[in-house]
MDTraj code that builds the backbone (N, CA, C; nanometers):
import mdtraj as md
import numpy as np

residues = "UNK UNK UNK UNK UNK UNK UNK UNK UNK UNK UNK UNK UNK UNK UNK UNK UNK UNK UNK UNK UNK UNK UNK UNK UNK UNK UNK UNK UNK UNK UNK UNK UNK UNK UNK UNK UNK UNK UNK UNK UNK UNK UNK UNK UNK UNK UNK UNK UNK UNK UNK UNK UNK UNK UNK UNK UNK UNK UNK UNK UNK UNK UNK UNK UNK UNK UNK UNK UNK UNK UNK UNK UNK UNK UNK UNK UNK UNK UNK UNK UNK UNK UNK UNK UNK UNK UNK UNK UNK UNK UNK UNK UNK UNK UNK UNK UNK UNK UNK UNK UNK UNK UNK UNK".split()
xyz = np.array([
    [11.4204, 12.4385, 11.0321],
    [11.2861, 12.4776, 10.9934],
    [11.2834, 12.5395, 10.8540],
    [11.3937, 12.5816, 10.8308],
    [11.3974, 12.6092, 10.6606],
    [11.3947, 12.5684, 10.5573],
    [11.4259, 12.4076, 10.5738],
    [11.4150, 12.3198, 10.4987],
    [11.2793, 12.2847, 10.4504],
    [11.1715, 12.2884, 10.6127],
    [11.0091, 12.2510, 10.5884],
    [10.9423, 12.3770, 10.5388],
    [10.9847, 12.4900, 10.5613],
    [10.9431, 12.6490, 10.5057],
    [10.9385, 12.5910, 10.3609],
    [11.0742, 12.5924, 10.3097],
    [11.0794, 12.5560, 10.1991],
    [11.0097, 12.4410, 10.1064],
    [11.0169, 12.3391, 10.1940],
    [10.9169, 12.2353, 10.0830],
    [10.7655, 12.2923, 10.0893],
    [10.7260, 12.3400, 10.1756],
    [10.6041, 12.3676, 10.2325],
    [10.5530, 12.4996, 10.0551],
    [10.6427, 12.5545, 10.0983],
    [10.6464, 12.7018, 9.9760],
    [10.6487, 12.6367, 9.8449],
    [10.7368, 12.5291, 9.8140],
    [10.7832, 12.4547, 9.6580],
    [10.6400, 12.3693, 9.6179],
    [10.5587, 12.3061, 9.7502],
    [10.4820, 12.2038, 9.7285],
    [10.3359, 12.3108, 9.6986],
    [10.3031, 12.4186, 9.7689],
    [10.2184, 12.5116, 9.6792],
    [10.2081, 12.5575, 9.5477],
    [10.3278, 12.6117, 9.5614],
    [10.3577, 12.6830, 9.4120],
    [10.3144, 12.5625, 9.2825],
    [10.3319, 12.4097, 9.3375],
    [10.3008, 12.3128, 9.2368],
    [10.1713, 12.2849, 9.2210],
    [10.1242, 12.2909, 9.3318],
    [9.9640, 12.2504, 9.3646],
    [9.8971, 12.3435, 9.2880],
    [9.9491, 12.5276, 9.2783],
    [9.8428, 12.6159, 9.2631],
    [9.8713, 12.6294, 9.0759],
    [9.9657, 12.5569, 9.0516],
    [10.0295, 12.5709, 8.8727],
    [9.9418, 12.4757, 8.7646],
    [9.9035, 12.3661, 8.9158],
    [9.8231, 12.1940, 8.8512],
    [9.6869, 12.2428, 8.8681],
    [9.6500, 12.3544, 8.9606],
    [9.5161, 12.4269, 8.9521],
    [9.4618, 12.4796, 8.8704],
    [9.5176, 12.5500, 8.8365],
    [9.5515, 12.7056, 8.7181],
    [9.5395, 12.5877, 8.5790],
    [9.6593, 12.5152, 8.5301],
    [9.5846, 12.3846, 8.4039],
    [9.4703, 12.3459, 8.4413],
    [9.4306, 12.2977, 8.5321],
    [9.3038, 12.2578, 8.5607],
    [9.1895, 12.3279, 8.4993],
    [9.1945, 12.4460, 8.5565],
    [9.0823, 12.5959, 8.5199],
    [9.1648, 12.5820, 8.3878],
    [9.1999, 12.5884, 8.3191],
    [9.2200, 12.6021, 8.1783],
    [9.1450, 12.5025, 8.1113],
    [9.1269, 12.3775, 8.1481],
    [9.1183, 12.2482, 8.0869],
    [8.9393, 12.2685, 8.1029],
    [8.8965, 12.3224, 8.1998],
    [8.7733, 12.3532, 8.2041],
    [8.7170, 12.4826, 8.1417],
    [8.7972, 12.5392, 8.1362],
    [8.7368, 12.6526, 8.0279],
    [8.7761, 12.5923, 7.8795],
    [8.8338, 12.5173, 7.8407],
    [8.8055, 12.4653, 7.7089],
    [8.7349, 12.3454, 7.6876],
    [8.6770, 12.2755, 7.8343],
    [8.5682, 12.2163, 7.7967],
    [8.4492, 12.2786, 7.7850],
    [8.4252, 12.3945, 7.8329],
    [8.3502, 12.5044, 7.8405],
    [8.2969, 12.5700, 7.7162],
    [8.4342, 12.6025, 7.6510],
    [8.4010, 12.6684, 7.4964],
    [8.3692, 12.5514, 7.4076],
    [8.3992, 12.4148, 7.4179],
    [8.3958, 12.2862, 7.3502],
    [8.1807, 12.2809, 7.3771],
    [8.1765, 12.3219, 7.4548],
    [8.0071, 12.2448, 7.4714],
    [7.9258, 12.3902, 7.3687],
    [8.0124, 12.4632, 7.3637],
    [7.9165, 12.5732, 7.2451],
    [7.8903, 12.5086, 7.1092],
    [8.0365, 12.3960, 7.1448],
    [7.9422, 12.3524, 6.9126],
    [7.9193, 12.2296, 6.9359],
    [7.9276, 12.1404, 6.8752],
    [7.8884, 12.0381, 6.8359],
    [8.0157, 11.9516, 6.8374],
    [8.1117, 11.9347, 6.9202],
    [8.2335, 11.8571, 6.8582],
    [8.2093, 11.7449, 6.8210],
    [8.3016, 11.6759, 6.7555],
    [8.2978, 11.4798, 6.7125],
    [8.3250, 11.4159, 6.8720],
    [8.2787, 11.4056, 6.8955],
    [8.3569, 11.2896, 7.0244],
    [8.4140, 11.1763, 7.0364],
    [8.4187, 11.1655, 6.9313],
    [8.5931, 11.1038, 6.9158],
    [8.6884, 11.1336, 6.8633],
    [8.6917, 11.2669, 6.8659],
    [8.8383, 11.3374, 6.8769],
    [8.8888, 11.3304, 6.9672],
    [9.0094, 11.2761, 6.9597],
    [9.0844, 11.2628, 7.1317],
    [9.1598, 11.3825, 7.2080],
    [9.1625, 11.4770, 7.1494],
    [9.1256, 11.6138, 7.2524],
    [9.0244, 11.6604, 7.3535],
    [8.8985, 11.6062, 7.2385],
    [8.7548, 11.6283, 7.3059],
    [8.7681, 11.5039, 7.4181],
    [8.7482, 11.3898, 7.3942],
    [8.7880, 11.2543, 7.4975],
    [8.8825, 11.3115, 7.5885],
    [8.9921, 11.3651, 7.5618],
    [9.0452, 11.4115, 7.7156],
    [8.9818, 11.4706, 7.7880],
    [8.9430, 11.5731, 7.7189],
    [8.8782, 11.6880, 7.8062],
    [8.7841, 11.6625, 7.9297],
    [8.7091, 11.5440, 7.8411],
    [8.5948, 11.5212, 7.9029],
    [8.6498, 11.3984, 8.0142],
    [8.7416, 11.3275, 7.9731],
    [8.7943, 11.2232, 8.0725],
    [8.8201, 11.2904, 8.1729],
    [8.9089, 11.4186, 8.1474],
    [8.9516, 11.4996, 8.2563],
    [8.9089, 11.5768, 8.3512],
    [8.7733, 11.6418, 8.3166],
    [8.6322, 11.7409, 8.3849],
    [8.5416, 11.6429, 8.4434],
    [8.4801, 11.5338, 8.3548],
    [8.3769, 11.4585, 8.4143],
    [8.3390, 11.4057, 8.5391],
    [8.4696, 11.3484, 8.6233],
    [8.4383, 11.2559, 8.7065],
    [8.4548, 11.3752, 8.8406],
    [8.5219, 11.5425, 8.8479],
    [8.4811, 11.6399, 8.9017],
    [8.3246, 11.6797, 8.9263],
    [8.2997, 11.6998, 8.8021],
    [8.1621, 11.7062, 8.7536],
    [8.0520, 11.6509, 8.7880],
    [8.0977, 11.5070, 8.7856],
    [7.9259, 11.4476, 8.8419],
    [7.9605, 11.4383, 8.9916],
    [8.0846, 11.4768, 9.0739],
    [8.0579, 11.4449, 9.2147],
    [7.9705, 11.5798, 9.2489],
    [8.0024, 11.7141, 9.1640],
    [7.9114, 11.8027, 9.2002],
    [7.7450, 11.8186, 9.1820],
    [7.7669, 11.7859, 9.0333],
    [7.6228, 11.7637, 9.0299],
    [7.5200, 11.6734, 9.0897],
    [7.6182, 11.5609, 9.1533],
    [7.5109, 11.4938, 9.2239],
    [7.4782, 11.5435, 9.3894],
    [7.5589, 11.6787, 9.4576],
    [7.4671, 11.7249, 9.5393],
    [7.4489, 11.8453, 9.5066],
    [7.4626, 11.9011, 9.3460],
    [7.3395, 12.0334, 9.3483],
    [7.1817, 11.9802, 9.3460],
    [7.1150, 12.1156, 9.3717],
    [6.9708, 12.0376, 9.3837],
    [6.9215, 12.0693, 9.2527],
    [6.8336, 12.0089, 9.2109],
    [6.7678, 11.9697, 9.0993],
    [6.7271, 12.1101, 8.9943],
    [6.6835, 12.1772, 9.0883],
    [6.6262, 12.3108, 9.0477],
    [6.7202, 12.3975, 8.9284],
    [6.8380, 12.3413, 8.9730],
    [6.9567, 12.4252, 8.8696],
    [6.9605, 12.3747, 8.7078],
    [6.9153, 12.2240, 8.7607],
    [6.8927, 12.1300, 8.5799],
    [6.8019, 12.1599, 8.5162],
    [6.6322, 12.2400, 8.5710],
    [6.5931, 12.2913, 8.4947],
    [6.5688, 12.3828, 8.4411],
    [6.7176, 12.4391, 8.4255],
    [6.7336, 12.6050, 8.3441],
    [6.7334, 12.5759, 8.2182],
    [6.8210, 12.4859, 8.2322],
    [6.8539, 12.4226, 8.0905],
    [7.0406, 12.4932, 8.0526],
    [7.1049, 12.5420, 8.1701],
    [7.2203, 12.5663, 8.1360],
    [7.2859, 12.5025, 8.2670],
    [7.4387, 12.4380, 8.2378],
    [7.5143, 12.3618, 8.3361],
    [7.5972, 12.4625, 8.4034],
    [7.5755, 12.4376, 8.5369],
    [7.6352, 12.5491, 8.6421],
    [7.7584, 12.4651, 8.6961],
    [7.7461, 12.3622, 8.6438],
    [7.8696, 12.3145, 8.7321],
    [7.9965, 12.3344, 8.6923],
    [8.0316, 12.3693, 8.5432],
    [8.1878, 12.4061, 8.5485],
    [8.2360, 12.5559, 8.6171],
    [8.0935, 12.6625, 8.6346],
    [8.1379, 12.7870, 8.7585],
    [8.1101, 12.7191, 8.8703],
    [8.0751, 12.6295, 8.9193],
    [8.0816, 12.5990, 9.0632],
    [8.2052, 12.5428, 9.1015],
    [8.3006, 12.4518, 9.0143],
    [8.4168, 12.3774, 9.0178],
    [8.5137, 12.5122, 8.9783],
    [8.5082, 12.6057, 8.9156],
    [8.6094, 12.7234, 8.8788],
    [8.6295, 12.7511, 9.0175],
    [8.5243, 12.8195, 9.0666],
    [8.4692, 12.8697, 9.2112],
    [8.5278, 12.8102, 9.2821],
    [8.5224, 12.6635, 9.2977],
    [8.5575, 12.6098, 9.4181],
    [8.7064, 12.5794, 9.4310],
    [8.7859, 12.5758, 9.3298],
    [8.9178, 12.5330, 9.2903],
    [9.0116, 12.6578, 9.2797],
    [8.9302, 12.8589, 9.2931],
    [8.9640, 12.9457, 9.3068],
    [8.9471, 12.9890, 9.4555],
    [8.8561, 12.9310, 9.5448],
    [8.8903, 12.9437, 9.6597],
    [8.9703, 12.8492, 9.7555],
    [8.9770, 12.7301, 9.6843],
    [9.1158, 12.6022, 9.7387],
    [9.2516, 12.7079, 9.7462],
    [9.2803, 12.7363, 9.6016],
    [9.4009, 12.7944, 9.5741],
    [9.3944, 12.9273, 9.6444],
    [9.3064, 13.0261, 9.6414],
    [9.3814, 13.1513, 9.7015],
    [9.3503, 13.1630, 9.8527],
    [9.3010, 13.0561, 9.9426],
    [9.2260, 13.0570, 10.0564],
    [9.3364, 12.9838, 10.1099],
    [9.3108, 12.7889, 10.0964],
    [9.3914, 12.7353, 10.1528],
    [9.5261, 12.7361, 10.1279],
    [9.5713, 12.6997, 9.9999],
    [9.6950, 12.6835, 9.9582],
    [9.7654, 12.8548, 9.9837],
    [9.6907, 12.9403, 10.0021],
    [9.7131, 13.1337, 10.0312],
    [9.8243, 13.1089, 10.2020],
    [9.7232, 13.0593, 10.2708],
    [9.7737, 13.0199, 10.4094],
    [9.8857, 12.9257, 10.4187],
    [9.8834, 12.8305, 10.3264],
    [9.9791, 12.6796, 10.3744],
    [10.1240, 12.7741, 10.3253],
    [10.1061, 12.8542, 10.2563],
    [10.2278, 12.9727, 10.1435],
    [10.2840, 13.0637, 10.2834],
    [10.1691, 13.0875, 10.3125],
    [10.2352, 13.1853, 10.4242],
    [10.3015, 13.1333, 10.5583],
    [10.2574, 13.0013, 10.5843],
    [10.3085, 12.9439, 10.7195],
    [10.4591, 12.8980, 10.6534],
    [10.4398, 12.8885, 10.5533],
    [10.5481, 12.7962, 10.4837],
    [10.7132, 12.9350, 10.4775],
    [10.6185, 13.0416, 10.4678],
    [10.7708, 13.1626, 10.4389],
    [10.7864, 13.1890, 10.6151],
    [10.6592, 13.1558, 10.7298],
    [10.7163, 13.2161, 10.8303],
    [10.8116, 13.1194, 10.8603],
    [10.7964, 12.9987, 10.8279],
    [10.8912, 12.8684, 10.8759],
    [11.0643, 12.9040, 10.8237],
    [11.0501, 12.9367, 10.7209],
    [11.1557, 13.0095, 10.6296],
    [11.2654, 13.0921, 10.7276],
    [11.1523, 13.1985, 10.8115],
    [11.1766, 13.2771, 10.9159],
    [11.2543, 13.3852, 10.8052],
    [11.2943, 13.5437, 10.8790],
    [11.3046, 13.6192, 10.8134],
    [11.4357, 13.6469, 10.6573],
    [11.4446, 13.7303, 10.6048],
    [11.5529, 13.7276, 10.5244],
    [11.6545, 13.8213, 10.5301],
])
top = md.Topology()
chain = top.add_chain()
for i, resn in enumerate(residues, 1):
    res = top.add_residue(resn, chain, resSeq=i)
    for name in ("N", "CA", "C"):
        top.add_atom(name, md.element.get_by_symbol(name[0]), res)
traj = md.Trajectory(xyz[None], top)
């Protein structure tokens, strides 16, 4: 059982590292929508390759009411939701994973 403790513990720690870039990659698409970038800079093209297709699965079931603020809620709703994946689920899969470990 120490063996599955262990992958169980190794395969979080990766999941919650590819999270964490993630939330990074969205907070600099974040600071990117304050100016005006070229969009075809291929930094900006990543960014957006990389956030977008997150993005419109959310926005297409927020309700409408949020689009006419005139500000986009969806990169705190995806922070949000990708901060309670990681410290909620992946929190638990961490902990079953050290009891499997069993003590030290």
């Amino acid at each position: 059982m120490y063996a599955l403790g262990s992958l169980l513990v190794s395969i979080v720690q990766v999941l919650s590292m590819i999270i964490t870039v993630y939330q990074y990659v969205i907070i600099g698409v974040v600071l990117i929508s304050w100016v005006s970038p070229d969009p075809h800079n291929p930094i900006v093209r990543f960014l957006r390759q990389a956030t977008e297709p997150i993005f419109y699965q959310v926005r297409r079931i927020m309700p409408r009411a949020l689009f006419r603020t005139g500000l986009d809620f969806t990169p705190l709703i995806v922070l949000l939701l990708l901060s309670l994946f990681k410290n909620f689920v992946l929190g638990q899969i961490y902990i079953y994973g050290q009891r499997l470990m069993g003590p030290r």
